[in-house]
Backbone bond lengths (Angstrom), bond angles and torsions (degrees), N, CA, C in turn:
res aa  C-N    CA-C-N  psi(-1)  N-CA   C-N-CA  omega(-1)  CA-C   N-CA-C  phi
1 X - - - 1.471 - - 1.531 109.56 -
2 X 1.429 118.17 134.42 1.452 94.24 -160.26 2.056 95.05 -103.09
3 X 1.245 99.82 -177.93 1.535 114.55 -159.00 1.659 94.02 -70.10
4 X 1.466 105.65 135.43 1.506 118.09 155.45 1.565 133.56 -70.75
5 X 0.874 104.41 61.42 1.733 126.63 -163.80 1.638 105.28 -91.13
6 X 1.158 94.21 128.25 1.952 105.21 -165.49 2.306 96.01 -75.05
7 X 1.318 96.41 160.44 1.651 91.55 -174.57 1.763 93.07 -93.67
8 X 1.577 115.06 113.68 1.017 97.64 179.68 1.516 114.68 -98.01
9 X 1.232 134.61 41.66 1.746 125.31 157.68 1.462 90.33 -95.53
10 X 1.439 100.93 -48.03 1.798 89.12 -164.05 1.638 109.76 -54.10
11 X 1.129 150.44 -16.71 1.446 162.57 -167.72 1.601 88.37 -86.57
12 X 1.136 110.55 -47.53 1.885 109.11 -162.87 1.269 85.38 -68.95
13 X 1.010 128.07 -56.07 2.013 118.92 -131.99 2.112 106.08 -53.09
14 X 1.439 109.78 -7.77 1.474 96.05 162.07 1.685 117.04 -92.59
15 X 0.822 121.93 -46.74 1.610 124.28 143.14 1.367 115.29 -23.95
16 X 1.640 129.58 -59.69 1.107 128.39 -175.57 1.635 116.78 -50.95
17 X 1.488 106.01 -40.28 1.622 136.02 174.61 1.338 113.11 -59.57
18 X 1.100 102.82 -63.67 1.848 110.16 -173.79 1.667 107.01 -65.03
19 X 1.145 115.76 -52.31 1.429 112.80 -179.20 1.312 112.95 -66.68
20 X 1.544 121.32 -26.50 1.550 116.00 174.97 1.742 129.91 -74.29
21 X 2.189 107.60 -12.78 0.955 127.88 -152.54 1.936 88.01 -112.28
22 X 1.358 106.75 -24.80 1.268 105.18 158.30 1.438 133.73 -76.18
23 X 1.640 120.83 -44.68 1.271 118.63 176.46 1.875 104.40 -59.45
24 X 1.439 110.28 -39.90 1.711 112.94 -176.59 1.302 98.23 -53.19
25 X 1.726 146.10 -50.19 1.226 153.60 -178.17 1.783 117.07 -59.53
26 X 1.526 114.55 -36.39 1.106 109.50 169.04 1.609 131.91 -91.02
27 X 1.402 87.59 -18.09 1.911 99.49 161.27 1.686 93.15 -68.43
28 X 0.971 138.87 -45.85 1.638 121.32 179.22 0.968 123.37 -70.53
29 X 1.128 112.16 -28.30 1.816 108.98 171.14 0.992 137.18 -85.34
30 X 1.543 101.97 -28.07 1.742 114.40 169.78 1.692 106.83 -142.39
31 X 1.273 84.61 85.73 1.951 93.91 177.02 1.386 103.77 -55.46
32 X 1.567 103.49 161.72 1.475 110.31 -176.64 1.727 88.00 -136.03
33 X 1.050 134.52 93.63 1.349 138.96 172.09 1.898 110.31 -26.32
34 X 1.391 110.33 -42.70 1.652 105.61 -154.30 1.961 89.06 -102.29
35 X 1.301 122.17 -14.13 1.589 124.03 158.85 1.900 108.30 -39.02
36 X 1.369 99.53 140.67 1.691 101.96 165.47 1.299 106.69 -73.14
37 X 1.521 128.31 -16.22 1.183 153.08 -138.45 2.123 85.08 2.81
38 X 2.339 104.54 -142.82 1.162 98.81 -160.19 1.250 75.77 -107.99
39 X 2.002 95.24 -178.02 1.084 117.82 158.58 1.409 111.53 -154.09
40 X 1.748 132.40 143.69 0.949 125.28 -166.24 1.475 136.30 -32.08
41 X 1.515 96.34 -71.11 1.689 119.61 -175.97 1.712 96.87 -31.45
42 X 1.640 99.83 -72.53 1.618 133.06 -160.83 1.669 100.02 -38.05
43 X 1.494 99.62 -66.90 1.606 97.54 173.51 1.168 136.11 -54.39
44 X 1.400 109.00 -34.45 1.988 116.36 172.88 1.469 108.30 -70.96
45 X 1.529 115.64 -23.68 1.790 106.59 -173.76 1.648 82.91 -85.44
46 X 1.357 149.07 -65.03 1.157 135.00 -177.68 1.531 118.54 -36.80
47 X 1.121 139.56 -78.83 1.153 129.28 171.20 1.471 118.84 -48.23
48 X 1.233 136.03 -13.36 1.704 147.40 137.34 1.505 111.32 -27.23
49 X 1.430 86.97 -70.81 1.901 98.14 172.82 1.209 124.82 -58.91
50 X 1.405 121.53 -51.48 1.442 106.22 149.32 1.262 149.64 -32.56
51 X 1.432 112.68 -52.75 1.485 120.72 176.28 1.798 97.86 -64.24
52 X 0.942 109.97 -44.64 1.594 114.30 -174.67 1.731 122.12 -59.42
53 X 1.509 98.32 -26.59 1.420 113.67 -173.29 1.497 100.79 -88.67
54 X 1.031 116.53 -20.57 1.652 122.03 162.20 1.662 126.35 -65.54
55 X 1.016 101.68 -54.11 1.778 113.13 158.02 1.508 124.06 -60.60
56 X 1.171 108.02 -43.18 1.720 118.79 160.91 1.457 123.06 -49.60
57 X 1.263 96.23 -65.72 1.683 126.37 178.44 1.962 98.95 -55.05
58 X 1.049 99.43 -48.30 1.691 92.08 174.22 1.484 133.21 -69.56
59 X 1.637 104.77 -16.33 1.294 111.65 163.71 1.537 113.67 -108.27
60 X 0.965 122.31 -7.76 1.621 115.45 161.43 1.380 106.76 -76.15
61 X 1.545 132.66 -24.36 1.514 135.66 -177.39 1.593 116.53 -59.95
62 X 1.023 110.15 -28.97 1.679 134.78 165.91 1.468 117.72 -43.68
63 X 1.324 116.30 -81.01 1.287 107.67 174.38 1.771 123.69 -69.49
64 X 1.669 96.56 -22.39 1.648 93.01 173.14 1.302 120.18 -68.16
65 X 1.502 113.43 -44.74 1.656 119.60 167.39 1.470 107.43 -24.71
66 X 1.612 94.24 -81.04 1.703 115.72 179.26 1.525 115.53 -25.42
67 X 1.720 127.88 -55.16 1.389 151.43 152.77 1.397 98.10 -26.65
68 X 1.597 111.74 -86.18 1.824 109.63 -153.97 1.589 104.44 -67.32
69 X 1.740 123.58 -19.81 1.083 126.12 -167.27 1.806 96.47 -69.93
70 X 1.062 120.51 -78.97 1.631 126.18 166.56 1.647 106.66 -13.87
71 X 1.030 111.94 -55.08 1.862 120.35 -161.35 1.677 83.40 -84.14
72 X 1.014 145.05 -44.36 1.151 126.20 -164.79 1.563 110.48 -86.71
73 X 1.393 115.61 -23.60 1.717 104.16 157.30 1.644 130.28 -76.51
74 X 1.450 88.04 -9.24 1.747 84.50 -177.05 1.519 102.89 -89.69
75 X 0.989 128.80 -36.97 1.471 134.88 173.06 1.737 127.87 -38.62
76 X 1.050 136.58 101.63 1.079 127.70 -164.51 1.803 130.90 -74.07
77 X 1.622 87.15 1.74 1.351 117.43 -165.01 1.808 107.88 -105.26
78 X 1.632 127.13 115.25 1.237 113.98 -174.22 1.661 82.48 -154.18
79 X 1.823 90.79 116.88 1.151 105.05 153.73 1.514 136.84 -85.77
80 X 1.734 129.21 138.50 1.144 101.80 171.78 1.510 147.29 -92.73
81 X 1.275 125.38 -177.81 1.458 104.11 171.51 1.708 119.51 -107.06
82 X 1.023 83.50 106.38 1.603 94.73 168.91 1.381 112.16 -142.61
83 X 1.540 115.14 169.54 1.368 120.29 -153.88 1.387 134.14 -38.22
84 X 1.917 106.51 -42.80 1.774 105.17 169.72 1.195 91.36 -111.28
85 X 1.814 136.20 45.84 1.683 94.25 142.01 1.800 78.79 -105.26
86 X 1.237 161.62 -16.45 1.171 136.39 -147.29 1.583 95.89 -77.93
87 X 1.732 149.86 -46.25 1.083 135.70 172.94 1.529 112.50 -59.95
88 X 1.072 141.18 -42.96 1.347 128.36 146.44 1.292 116.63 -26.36
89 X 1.038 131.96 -44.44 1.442 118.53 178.41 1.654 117.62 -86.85
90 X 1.345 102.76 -1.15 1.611 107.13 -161.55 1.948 82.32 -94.72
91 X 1.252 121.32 -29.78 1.159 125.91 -172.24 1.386 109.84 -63.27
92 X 1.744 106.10 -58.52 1.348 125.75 -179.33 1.845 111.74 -47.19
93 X 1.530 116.13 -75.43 1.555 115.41 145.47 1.450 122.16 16.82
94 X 2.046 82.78 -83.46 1.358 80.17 173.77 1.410 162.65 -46.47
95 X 1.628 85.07 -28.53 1.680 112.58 -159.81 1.617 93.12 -82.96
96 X 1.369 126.58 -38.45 1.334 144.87 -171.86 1.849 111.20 -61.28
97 X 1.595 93.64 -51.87 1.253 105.94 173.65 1.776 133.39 -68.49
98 X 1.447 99.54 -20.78 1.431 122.93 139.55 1.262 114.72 -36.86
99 X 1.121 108.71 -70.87 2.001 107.07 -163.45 1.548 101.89 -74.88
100 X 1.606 107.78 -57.82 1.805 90.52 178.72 1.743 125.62 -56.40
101 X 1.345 106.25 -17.90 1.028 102.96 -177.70 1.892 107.41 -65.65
102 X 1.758 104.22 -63.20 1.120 109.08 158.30 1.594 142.29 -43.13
103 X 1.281 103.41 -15.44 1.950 111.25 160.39 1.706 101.47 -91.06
104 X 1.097 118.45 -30.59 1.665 101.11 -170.35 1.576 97.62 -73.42
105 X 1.583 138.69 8.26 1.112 118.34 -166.68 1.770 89.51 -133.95
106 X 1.250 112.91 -8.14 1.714 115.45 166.09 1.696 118.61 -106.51
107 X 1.152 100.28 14.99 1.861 97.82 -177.40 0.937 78.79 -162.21
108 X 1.706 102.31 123.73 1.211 135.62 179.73 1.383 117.71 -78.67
109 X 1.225 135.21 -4.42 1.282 129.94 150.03 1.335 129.45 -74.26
110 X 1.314 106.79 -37.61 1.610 113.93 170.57 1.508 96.34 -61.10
111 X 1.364 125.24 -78.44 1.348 141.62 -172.92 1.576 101.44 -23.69
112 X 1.463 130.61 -42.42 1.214 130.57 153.97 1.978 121.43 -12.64
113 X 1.492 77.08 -72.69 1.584 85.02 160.82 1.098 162.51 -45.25
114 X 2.240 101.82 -56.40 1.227 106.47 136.01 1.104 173.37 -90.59
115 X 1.877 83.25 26.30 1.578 88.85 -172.96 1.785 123.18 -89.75
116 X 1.407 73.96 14.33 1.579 72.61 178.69 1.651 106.39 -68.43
117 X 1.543 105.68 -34.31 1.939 108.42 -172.85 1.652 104.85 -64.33
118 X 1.072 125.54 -6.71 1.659 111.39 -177.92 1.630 99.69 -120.46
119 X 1.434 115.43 16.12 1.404 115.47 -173.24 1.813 112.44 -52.64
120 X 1.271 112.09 -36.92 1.175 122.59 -166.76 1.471 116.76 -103.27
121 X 1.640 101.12 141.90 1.042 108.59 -153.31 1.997 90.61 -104.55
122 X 1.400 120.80 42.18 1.063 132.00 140.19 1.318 122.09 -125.17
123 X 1.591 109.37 167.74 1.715 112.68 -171.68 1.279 93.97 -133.56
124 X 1.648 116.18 110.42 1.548 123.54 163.64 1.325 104.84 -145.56
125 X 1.349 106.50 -153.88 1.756 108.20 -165.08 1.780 93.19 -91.60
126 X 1.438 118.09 -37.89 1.174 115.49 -178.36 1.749 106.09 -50.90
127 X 1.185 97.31 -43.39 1.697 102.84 166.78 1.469 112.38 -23.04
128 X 1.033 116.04 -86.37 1.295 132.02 162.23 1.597 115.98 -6.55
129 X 1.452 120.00 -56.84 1.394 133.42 163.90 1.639 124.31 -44.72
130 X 1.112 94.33 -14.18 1.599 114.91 -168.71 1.418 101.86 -82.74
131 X 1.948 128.97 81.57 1.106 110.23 -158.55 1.629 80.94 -126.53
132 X 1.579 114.81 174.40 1.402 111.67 -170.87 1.566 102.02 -104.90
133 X 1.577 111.75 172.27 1.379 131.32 -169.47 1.396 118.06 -88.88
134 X 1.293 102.49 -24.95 1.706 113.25 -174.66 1.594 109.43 -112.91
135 X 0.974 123.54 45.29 1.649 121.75 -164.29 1.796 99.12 -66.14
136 X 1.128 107.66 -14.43 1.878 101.76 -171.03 1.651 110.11 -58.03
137 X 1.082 102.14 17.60 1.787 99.23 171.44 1.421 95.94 -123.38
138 X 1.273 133.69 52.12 1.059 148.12 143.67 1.217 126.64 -116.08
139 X 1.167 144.99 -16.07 1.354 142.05 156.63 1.404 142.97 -51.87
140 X 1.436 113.53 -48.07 1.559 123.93 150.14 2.008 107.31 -40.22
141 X 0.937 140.70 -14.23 1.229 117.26 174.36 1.850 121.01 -79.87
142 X 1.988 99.46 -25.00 1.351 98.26 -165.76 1.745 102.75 -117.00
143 X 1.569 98.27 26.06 1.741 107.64 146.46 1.188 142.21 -54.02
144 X 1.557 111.97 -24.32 1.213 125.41 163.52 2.072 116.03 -80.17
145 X 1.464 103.75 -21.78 1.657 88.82 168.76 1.566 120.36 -91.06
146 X 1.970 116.39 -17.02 0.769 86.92 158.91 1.449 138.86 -72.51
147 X 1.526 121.68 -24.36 1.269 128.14 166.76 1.147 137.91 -39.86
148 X 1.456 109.79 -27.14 1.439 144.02 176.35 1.449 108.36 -75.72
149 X 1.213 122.62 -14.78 1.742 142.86 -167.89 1.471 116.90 54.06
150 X 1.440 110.18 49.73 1.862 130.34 128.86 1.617 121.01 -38.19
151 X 0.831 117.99 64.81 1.648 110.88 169.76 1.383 96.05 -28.99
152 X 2.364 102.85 124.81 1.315 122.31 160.86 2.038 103.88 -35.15
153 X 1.526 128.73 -57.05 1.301 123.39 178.67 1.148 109.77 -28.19
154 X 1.712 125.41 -78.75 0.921 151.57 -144.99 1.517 112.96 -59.62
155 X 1.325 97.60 -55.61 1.564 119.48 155.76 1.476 116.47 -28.46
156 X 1.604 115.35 -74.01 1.236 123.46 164.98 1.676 115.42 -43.92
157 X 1.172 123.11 -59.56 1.186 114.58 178.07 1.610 131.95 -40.85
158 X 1.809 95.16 -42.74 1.458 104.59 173.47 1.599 117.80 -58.38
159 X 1.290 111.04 -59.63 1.444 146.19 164.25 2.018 92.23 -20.79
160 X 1.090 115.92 -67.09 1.270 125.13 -166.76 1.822 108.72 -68.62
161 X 1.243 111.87 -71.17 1.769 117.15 150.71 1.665 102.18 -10.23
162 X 0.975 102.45 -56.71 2.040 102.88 -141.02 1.705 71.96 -79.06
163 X 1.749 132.82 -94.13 1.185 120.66 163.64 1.559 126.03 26.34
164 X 1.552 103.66 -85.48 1.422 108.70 175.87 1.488 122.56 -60.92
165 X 1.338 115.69 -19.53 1.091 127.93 161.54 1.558 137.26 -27.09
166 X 1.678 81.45 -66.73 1.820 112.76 -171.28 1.099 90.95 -88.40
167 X 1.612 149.33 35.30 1.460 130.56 179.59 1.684 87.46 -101.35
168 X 1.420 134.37 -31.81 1.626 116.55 -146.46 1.792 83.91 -85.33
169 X 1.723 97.26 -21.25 2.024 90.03 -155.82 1.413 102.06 -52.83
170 X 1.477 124.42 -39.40 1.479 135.50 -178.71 1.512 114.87 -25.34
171 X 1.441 140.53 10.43 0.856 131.14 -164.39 1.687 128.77 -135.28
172 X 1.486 121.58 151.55 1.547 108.48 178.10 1.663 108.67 -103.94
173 X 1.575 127.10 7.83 1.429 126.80 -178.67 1.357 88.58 -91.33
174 X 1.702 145.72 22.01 1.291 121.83 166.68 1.723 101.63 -127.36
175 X 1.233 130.56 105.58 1.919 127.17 170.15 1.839 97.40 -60.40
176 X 1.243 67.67 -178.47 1.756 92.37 -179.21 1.865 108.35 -63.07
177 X 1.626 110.51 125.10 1.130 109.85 175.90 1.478 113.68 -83.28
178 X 1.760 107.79 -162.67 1.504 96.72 -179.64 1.531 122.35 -66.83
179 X 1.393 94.39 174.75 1.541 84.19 -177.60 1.341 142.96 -68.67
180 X 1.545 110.83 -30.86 1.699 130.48 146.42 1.304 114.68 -20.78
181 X 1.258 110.54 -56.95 1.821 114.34 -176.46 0.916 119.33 -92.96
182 X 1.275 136.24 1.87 1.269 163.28 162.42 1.175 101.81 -67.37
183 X 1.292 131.76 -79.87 1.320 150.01 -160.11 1.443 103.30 -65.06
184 X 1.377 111.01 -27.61 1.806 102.49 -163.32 1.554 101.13 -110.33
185 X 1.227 123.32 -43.37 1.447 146.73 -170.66 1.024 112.64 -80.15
186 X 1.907 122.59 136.70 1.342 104.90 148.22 1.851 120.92 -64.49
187 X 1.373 112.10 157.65 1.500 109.53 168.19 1.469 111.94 -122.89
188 X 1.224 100.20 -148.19 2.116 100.00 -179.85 1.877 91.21 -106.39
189 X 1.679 106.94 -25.40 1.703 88.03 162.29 1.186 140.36 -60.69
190 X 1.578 108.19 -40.08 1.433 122.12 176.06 1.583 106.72 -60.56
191 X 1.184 120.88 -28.66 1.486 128.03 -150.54 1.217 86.24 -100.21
192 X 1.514 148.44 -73.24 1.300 125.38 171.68 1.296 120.05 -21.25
193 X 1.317 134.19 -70.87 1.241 124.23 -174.77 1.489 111.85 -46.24
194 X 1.344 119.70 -60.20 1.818 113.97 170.93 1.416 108.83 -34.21
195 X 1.328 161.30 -51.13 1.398 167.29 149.80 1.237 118.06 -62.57
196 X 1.368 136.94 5.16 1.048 144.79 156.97 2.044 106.35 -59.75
197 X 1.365 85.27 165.73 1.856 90.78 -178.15 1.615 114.58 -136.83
198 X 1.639 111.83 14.34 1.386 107.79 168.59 1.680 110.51 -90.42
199 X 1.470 113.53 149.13 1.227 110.45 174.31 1.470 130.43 -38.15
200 X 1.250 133.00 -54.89 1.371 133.54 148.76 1.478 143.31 -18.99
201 X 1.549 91.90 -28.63 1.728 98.09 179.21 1.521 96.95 -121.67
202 X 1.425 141.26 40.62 1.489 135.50 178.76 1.233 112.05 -90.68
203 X 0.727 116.65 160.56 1.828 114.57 -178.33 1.559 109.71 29.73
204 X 1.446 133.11 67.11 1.331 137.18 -158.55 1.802 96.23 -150.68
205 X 1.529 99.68 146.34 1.644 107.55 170.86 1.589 116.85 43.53
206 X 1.534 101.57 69.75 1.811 105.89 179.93 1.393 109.85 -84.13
207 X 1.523 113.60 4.43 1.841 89.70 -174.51 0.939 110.34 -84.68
208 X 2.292 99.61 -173.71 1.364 101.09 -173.23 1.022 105.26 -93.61
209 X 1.725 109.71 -81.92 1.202 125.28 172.67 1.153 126.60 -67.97
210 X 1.640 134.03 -18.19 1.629 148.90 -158.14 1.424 94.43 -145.36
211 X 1.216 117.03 126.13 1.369 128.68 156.78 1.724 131.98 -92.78
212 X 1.710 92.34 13.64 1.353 105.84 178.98 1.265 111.69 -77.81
213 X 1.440 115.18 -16.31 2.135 112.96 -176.96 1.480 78.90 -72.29
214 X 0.995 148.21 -51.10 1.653 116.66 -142.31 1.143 88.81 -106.57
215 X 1.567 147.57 10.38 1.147 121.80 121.41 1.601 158.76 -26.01
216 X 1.692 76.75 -46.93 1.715 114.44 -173.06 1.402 93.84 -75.72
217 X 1.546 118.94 -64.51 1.353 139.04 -158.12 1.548 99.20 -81.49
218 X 1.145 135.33 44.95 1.635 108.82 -178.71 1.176 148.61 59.04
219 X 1.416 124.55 -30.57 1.462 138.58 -171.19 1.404 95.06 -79.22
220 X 1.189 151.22 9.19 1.756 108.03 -174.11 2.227 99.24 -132.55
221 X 1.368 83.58 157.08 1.195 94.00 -153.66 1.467 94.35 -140.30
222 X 1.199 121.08 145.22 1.395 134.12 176.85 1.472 115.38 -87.36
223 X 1.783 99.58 143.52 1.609 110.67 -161.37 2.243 81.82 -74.92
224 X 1.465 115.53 134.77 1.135 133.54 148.72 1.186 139.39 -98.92
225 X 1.404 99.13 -81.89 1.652 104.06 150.68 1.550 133.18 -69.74
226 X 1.491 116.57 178.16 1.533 117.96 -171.90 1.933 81.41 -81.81
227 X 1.672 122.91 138.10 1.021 120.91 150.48 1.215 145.37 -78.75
228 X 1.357 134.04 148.42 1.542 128.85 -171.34 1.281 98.24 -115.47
229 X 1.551 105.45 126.48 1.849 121.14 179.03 1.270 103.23 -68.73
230 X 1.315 115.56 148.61 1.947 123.66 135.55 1.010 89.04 131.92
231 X 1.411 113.15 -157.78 1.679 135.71 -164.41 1.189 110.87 -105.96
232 X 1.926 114.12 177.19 1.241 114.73 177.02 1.830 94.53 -66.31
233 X 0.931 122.59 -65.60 1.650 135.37 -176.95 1.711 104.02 -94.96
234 X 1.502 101.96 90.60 1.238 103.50 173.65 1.514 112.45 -60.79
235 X 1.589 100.86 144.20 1.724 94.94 169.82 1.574 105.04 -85.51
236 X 1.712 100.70 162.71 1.774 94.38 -174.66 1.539 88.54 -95.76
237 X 1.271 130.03 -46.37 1.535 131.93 -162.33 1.757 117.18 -56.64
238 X 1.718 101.86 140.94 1.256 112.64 162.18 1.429 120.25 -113.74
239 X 1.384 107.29 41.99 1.218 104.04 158.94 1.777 128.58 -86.25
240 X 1.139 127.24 134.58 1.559 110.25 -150.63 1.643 110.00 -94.66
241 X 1.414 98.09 5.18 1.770 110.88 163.65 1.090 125.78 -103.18
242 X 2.135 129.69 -6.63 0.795 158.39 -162.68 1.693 78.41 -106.68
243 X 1.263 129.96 -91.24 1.433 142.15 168.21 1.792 107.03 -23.82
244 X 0.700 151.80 -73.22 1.217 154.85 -156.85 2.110 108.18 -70.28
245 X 1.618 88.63 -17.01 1.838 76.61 -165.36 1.563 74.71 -148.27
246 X 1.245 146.90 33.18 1.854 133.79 151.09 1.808 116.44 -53.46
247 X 1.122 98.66 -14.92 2.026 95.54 -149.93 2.077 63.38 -99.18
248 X 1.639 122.09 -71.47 1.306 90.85 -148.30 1.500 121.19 -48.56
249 X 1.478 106.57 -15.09 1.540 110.51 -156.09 1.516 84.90 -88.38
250 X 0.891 160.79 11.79 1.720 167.27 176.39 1.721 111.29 -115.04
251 X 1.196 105.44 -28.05 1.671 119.23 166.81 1.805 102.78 -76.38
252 X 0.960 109.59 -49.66 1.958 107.70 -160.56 1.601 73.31 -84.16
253 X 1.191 142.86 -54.03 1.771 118.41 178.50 1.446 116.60 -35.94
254 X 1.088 115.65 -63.31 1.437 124.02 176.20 1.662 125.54 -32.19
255 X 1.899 91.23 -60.81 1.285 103.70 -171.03 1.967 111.35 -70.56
256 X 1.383 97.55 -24.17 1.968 97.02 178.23 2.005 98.73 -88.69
257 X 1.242 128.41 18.89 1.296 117.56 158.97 2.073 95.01 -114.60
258 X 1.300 124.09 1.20 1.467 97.49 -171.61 0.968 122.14 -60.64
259 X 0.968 151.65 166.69 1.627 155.23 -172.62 1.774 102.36 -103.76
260 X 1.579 115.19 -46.22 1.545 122.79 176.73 1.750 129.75 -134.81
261 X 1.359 108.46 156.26 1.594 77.43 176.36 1.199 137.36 -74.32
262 X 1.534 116.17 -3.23 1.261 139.41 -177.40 1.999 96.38 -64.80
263 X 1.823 107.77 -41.17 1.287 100.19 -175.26 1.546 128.19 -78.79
264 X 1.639 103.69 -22.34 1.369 144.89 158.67 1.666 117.59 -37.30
265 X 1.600 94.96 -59.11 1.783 97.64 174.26 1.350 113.33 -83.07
266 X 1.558 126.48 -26.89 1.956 124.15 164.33 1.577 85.63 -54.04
267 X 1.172 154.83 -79.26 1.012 154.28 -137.87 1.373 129.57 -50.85
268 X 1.520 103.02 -56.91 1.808 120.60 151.20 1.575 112.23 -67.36
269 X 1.038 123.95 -50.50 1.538 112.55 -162.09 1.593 125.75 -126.07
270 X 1.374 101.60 5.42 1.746 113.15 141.46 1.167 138.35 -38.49
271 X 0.945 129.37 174.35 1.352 118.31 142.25 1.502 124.48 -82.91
272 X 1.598 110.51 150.87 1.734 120.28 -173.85 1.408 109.40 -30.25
273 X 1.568 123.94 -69.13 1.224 116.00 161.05 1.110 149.38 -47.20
274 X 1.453 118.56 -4.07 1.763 122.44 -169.95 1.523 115.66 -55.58
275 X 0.678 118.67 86.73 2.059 108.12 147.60 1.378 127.92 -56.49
276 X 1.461 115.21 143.71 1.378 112.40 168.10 1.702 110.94 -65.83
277 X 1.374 119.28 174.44 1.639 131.17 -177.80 1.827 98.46 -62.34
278 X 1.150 87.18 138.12 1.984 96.06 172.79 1.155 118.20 -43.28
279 X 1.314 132.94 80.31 1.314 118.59 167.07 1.574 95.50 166.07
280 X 1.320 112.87 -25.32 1.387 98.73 169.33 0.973 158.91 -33.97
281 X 1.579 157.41 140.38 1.597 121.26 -179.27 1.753 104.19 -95.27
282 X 1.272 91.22 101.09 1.807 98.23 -179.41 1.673 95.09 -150.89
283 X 1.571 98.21 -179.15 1.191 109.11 -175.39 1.216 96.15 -117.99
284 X 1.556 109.42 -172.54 1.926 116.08 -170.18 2.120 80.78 -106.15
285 X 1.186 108.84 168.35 1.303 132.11 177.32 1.815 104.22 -49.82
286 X 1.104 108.96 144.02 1.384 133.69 -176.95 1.654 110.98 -72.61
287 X 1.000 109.13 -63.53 1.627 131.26 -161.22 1.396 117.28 -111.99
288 X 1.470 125.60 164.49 2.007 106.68 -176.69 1.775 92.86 -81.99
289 X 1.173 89.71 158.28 1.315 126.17 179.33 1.612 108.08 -101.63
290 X 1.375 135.56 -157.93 1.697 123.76 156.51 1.213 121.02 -23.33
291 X 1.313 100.94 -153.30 1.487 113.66 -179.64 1.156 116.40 -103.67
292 X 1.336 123.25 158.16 1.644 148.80 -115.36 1.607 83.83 -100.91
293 X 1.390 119.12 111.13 1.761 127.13 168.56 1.379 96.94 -63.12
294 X 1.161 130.76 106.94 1.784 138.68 151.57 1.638 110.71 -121.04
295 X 1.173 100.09 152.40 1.248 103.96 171.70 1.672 118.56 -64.61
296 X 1.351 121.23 142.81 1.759 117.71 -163.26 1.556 100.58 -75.57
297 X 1.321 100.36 141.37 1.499 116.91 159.53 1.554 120.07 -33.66
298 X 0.968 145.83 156.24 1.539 129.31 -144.77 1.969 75.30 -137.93
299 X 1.371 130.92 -37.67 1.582 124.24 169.51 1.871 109.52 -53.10
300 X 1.529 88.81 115.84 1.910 90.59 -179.45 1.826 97.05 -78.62
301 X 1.314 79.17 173.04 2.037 91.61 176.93 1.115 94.28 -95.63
302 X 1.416 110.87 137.19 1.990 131.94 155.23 1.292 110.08 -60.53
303 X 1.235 99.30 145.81 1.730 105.35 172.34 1.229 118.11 -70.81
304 X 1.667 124.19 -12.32 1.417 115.05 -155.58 2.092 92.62 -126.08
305 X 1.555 94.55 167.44 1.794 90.38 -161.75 1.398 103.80 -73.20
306 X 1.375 123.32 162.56 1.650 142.72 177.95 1.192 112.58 -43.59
C-alpha cells in the first residue's frame, strides 16, 4: 500500500503567490538600480513554463511510475515511512539531486532540458517558475533509491519538498544570511551564483536543499561579484515552445552539419560548449549553451539583505 504523503507544491502555490506579489511590491518601493528586478513579457513566459511543466510533468509521470513501480517490486529491500526515516530520505534525494542536477548542466543533452531554468536573463521568484517541458531525462538518476526500497511515493514527495524548497532561493531582496546557514544550506546567495553568467560562477553550487555536496564535491563557490543572468547566446524569444525546446532544435543543427560520429557523440553528450580538435571541418555550436562569459561586475555583494 503505498505511503499517504500530502502533495506538497499544490499546498505551496498560495505561498508561491503571496511571496511573489510581495517581492513585485518591494522592487516598487525600494528600487535597487543593480537588481534584474521584473519585467513583464519575462515573467508571464516563466510562469507559462510553469503551468506547462505541470501538464508535461504529468504525462512523463506515467511511464516513470510504471519504471520505479517494476524496480520497486523486484527489490527485496523496502523501507518504511515513518517519522525519522522520511528526513533520511529527504537527505538521500538530496544527495541524488546533486549529481542530476550537476549532469543536466555537463551533458549537453540533458542540459537541453535545463536550460530552459536559466533561460532568463532575470532573477526573481517567478524565476523559479521557469521549469522545463522534457524533464523525463531525469529519472535514471534516482534508480538507485528506488532500489534501495524508497517507495516511488515517497520519492515523489521528497522530490516535491526539495522543489518547494528552491522557490524562496530565486531571489535578489534576500543578501547573504548568517554564516551557519550559509555553510549548510542552499540560500538565494549560493543560488545567484548557480544562474549567474560570469566565468567564475558557471557550472557552480548544484544543490537543492544543502549546499554542502558541492562543498564536498568542488562545485561551490561564493557569491562575489554582482551577477549577470542568461546564457552564453541569449535567446531573444518569449515564446514558451521556442523556450522550452531552442537548445534541442540547435543540437539536431549541429548534428546534420557533423562531419563524423566521433563529432556527433561530443555533440549529444559533451558538454554545451564542446568543440571538436582545431582543425576539424565543423562548426562552433548553434544555440547558447550556459551562461553568458562576461567580465564580473566590479559592485561586491553586502552582507546584509536588499
Amino acid at each position: 500500500m503505498p505511503p499517504n504523503l500530502p502533495d506538497v507544491v499544490l499546498w505551496s502555490i498560495p505561498a508561491f503567490v503571496l511571496l511573489t506579489v510581495v517581492e513585485i511590491v518591494s522592487h516598487r518601493i525600494h528600487p535597487d538600480e543593480d537588481d534584474a528586478g521584473y519585467e513583464t513579457k519575462d515573467a508571464a513566459t516563466s510562469i507559462t513554463m510553469g503551468l506547462g511543466s505541470l501538464v508535461f510533468d504529468f504525462l512523463w509521470k506515467i511511464p516513470i511510475v510504471a519504471i520505479y513501480t517494476a524496480i520497486y517490486a523486484l527489490t527485496p529491500l523496502h523501507i518504511p515511512v515513518l517519522w525519522w526515516t522520511i528526513p533520511l530520505m529527504l537527505l538521500a534525494q538530496d544527495f541524488f539531486y546533486y549529481w542530476s542536477h550537476r549532469g543536466h548542466h555537463v551533458i549537453r543533452i540533458l542540459w537541453a532540458c535545463h536550460v530552459v531554468h536559466h533561460s532568463s536573463r532575470k532573477f526573481n521568484l517567478t524565476t523559479a517558475l521557469r521549469q522545463p517541458w522534457t524533464s523525463l531525462t531525469v529519472w535514471p538518476f534516482y534508480v538507485p533509491l528506488i532500489a534501495l526500497g524508497v517507495h516511488p511515493a515517497a520519492l515523489a514527495f521528497c522530490s516535491s519538498a526539495n522543489l518547494v524548497y528552491q522557490f524562496w532561493i530565486h531571489t535578489e531582496r534576500i543578501g547573504k544570511l548568517p554564516r551557519p546557514f550559509e555553510f549548510v544550506f542552499n540560500t538565494p546567495s549560493h543560488h545567484r551564483v548557480h544562474h549567474a553568467s560570469q566565468g567564475g560562477y558557471l557550472d557552480r553550487n548544484f544543490g537543492g536543499i544543502l549546499i554542502i555536496w558541492d562543498r564536498v564535491f568542488g562545485s561551490w563557490v561564493a557569491e562575489t561579484d554582482r551577477p549577470v543572468y542568461g546564457l552564453t547566446k541569449n535567446i531573444t524569444t518569449h515564446n514558451p515552445l521556442r523556450v522550452a525546446t531552442h537548445e534541442y532544435a540547435a543540437i539536431a543543427k549541429d548534428l546534420r552539419k557533423a562531419t563524423s560520429w566521433r563529432e556527433r557523440g561530443g555533440r549529444l553528450f559533451r558538454g554545451p560548449g564542446w568543440q571538436p580538435q582545431a582543425g576539424a571541418a565543423s562548426q562552433p555550436p548553434s544555440e547558447p549553451v550556459a551562461a553568458s562569459v562576461t567580465e564580473p561586475v566590479s559592485k561586491p555583494v553586502t552582507e546584509n539583505a536588499a
